[in-house]
C-alpha positions as semicolon CSV with decimal commas, in nm:
position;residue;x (nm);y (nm);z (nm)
1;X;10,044;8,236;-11,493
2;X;10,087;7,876;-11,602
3;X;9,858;7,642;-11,748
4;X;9,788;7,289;-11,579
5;X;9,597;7,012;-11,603
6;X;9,245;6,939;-11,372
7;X;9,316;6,722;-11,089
8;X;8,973;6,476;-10,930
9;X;9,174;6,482;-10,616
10;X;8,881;6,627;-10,346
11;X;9,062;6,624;-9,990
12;X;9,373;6,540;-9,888
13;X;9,199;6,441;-9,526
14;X;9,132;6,081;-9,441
15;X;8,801;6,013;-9,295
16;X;8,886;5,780;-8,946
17;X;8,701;5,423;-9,046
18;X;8,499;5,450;-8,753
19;X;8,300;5,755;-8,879
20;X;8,259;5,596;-9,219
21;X;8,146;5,234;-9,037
22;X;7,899;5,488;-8,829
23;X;7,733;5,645;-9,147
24;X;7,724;5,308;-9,368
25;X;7,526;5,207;-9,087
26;X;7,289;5,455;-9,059
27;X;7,226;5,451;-9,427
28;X;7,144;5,155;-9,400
29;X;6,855;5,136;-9,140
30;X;6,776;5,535;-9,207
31;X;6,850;5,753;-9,460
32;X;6,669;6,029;-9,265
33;X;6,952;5,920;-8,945
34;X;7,243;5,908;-9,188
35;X;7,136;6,241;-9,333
36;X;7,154;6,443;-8,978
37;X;7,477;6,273;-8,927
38;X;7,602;6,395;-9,225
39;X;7,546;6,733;-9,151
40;X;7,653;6,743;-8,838
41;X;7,973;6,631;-8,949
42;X;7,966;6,877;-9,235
43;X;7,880;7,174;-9,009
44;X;8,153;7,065;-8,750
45;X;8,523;7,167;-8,804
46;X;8,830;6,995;-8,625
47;X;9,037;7,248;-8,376
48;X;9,353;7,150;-8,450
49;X;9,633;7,263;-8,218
50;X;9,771;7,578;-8,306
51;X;10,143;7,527;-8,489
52;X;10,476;7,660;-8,321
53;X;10,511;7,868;-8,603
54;X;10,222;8,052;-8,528
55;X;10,249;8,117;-8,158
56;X;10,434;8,437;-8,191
57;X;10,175;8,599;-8,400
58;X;9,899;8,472;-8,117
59;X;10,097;8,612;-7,842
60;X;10,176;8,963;-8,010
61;X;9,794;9,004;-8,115
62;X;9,556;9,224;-7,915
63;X;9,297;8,990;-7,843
64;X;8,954;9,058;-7,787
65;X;8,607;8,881;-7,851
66;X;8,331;9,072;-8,069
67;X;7,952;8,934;-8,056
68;X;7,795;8,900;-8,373
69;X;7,470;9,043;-8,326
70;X;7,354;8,840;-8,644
71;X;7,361;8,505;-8,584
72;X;7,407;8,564;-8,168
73;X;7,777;8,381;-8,158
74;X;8,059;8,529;-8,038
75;X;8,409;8,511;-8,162
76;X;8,817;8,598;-8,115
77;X;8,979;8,857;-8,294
78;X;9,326;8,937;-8,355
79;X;9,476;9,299;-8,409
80;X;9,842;9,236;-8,536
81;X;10,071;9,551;-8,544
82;X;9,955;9,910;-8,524
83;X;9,902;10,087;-8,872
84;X;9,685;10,300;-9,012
85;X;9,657;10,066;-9,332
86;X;9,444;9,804;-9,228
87;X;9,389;9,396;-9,406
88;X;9,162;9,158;-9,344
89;X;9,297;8,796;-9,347
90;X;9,009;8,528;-9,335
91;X;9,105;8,174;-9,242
92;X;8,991;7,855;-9,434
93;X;8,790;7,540;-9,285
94;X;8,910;7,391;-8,947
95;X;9,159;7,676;-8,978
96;X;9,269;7,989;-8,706
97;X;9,315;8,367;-8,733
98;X;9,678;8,305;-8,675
99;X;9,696;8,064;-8,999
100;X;9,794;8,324;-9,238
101;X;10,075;8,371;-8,997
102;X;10,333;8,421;-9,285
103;X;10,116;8,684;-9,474
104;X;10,058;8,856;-9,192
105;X;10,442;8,896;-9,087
106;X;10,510;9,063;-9,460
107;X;10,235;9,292;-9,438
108;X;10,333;9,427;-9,110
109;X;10,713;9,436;-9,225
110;X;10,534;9,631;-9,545
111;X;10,313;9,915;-9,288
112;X;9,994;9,718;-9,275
113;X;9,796;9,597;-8,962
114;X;9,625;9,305;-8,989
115;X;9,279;9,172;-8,862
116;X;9,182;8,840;-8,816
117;X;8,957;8,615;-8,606
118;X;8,871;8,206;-8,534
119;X;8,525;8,196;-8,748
120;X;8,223;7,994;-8,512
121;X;8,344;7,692;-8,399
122;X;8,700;7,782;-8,483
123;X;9,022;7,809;-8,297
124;X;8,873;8,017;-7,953
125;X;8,571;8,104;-8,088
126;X;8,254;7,922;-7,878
127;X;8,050;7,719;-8,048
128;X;8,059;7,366;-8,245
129;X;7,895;7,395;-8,551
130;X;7,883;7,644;-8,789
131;X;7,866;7,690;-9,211
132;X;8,008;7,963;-9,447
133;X;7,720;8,231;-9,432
134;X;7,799;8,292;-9,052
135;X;8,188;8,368;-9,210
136;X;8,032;8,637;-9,428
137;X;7,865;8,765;-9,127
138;X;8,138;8,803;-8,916
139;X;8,326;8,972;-9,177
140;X;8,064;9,223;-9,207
141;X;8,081;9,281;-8,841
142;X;8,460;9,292;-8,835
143;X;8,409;9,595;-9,095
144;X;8,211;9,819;-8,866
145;X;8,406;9,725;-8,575
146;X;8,765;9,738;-8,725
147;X;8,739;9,912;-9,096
148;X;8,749;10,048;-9,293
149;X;9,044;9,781;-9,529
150;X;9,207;9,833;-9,769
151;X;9,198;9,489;-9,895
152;X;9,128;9,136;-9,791
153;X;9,310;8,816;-9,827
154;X;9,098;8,469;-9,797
155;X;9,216;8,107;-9,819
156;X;8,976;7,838;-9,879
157;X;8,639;7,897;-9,757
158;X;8,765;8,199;-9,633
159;X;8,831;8,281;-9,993
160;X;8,463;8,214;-10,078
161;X;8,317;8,393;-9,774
162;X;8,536;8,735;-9,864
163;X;8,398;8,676;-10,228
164;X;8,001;8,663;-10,123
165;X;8,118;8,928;-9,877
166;X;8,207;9,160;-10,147
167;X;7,933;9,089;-10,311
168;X;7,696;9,202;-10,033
169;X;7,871;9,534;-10,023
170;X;8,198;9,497;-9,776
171;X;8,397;9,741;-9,898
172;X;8,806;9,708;-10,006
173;X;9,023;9,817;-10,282
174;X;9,139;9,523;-10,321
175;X;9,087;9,112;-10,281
176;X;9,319;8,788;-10,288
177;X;9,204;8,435;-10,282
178;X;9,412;8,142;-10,227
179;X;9,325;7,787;-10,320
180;X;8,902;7,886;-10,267
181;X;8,641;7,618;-10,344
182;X;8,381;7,691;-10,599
183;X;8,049;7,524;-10,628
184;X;7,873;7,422;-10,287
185;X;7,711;7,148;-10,487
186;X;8,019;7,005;-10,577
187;X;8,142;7,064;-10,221
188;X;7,858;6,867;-10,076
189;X;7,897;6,598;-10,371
190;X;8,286;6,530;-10,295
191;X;8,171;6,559;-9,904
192;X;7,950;6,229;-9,961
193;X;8,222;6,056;-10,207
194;X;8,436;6,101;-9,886
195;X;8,215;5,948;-9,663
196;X;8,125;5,671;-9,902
197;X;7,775;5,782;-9,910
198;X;7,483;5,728;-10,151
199;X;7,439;6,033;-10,393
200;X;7,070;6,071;-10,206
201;X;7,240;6,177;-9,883
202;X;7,367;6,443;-10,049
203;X;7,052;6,570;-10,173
204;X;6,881;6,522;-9,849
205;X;7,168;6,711;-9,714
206;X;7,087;7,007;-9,888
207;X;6,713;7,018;-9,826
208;X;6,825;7,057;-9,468
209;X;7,051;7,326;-9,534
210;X;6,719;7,493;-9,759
211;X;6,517;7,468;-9,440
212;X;6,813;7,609;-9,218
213;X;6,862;7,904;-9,445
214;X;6,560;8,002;-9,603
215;X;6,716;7,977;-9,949
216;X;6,938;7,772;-10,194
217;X;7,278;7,752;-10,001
218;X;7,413;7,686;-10,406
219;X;7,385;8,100;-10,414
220;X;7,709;8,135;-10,172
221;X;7,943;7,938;-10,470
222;X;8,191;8,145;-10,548
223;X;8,148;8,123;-10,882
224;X;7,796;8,292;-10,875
225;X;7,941;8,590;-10,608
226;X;8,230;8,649;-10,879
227;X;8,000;8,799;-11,116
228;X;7,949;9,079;-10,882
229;X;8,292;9,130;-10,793
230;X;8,419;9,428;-10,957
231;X;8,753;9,488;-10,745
232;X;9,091;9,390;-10,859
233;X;9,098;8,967;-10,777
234;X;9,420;8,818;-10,739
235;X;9,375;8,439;-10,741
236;X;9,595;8,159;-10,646
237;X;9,538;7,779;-10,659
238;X;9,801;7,529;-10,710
239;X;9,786;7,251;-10,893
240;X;9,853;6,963;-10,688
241;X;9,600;7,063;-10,454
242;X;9,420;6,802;-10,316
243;X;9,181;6,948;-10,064
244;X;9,051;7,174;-10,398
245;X;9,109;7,110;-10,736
246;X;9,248;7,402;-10,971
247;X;8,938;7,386;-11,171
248;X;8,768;7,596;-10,886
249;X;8,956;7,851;-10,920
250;X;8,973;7,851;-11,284
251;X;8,571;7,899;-11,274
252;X;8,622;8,181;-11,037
253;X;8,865;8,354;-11,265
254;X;8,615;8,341;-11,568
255;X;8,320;8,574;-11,386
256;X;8,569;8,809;-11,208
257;X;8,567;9,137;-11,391
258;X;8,944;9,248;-11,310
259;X;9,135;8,926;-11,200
260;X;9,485;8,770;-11,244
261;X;9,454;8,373;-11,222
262;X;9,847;8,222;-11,038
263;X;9,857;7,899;-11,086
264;X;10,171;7,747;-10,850
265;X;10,306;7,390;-10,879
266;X;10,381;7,128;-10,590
267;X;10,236;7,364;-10,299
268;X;9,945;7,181;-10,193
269;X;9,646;7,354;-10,030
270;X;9,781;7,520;-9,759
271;X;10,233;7,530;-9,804
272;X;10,082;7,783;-10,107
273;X;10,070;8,032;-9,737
274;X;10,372;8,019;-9,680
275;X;10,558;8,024;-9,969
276;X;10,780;8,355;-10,047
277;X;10,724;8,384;-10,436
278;X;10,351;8,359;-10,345
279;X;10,368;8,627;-10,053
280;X;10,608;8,876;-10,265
281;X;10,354;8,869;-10,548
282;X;10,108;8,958;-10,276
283;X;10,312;9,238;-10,123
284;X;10,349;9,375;-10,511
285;X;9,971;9,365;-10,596
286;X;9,856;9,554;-10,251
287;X;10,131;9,826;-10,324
């Protein structure tokens, strides 16, 4: 582990000017417009085209789609090799089940089979819209349907979803986290700074998601599901992140009961998935 300084970086992604014209607007002549604008952008990932690097893993997966009887959306799962030893990868935002392509080629080299699936609105899962409690939900799901795992590896808000899914009982030996976000506060706050937003969006924002929910959508940080983590955490952020800062993870690390903190240098958010010190230390800690 090495020590680092904080970054304020929050996301690498440009906003297109159009989309930040549209919600200047609406703030303007209605906060109560520019509010459900904001949200639907904030519920709605981008599908990006899946990589050439990750094709191989999408053609050798059994593919089939499981209905998640909890919040009535269906999505695509993949079943990579055939093992007895079973992991659980868990995509990030706008991400696939084939991202953790890389990973997933180790582990089977190493006797595992892997699981994976496009969350709601992901990859070729239906649906436009979705937030992180329907992850959790589908992870439950993917445990009586696939399970039991041994472990679980997450990478962004896949890393916070597998964290409140512990939590809630989903049971594994073992978890790893790569570059997760923290505090959905924060999340929301560096969402408006994005959009060059008024601070009262935000908070309007999350009154919506209070009504949606039922509850305080603050209780999914991953900070606040660490403290009931009790599994062996093995946590990796790097520091020039920019999509996440290192301080996240940091705060995660301090309420895990049996973690190790990696901090890696000039990986970014999501090259840390593919890099081969990072994977070996993986393959060591799931031995």
């Amino acid at each position: 582990m090495s020590s680092t300084k904080n970054t304020n970086n929050t996301n690498a992604n440009s906003v297109p000017k159009p989309i930040l014209l549209l919600a200047r607007f609406l703030q303007f002549i209605s906060p109560k417009l520019a509010t459900k604008f904001a949200v639907y952008l904030f519920k709605t990932p981008i599908k990006f085209k899946t990589p050439k690097h990750e094709l191989e893993m999408d053609m050798k997966s059994s593919q089939q789609t499981v209905y998640i009887k909890s919040i009535n959306k269906k999505i695509r799962t993949y079943s990579y090799g055939k093992a007895p030893k079973k992991i659980l990868l868990v995509h990030g935002w706008s991400g696939r089940g084939t991202q953790l392509v890389s990973i997933a080629d180790a582990l089977l080299e190493k006797g595992y089979m892997t699981i994976s699936f496009d969350a709601p609105a992901h990859g070729k899962s239906a649906t436009k819209s979705t937030m992180m409690p329907e992850f959790v939900a589908c992870i439950h799901q993917l445990e009586k349907e696939f399970g039991p795992f041994e472990a679980a590896i997450g990478h962004s808000l896949g890393a916070m979803a597998l964290l409140n899914a512990v939590k809630e009982g989903f049971n594994i030996k073992k978890l790893v986290i790569l570059g997760s976000g923290d505090s959905i506060n924060d999340i929301i706050h560096m969402f408006i700074e994005k959009m060059k937003l008024k601070p009262v969006i935000g908070t309007r924002m999350k009154r919506v998601f209070f009504d949606i929910l039922n509850f305080d959508i603050e209780n999914y940080s991953a900070n606040i599901a660490a403290k009931e983590v009790k599994i062996p955490t093995l946590v990796f952020h790097d520091e020039n992140d920019l999509d996440v800062p290192v301080s996240s993870s940091k705060n995660i690390r301090q309420n895990l009961k049996d973690s190790e903190l990696i901090i890696t240098q000039n990986l970014g958010h999501r090259r840390i998935l593919k890099d081969e010190k990072v994977i070996t230390k993986i393959l060591d800690y799931l031995s």
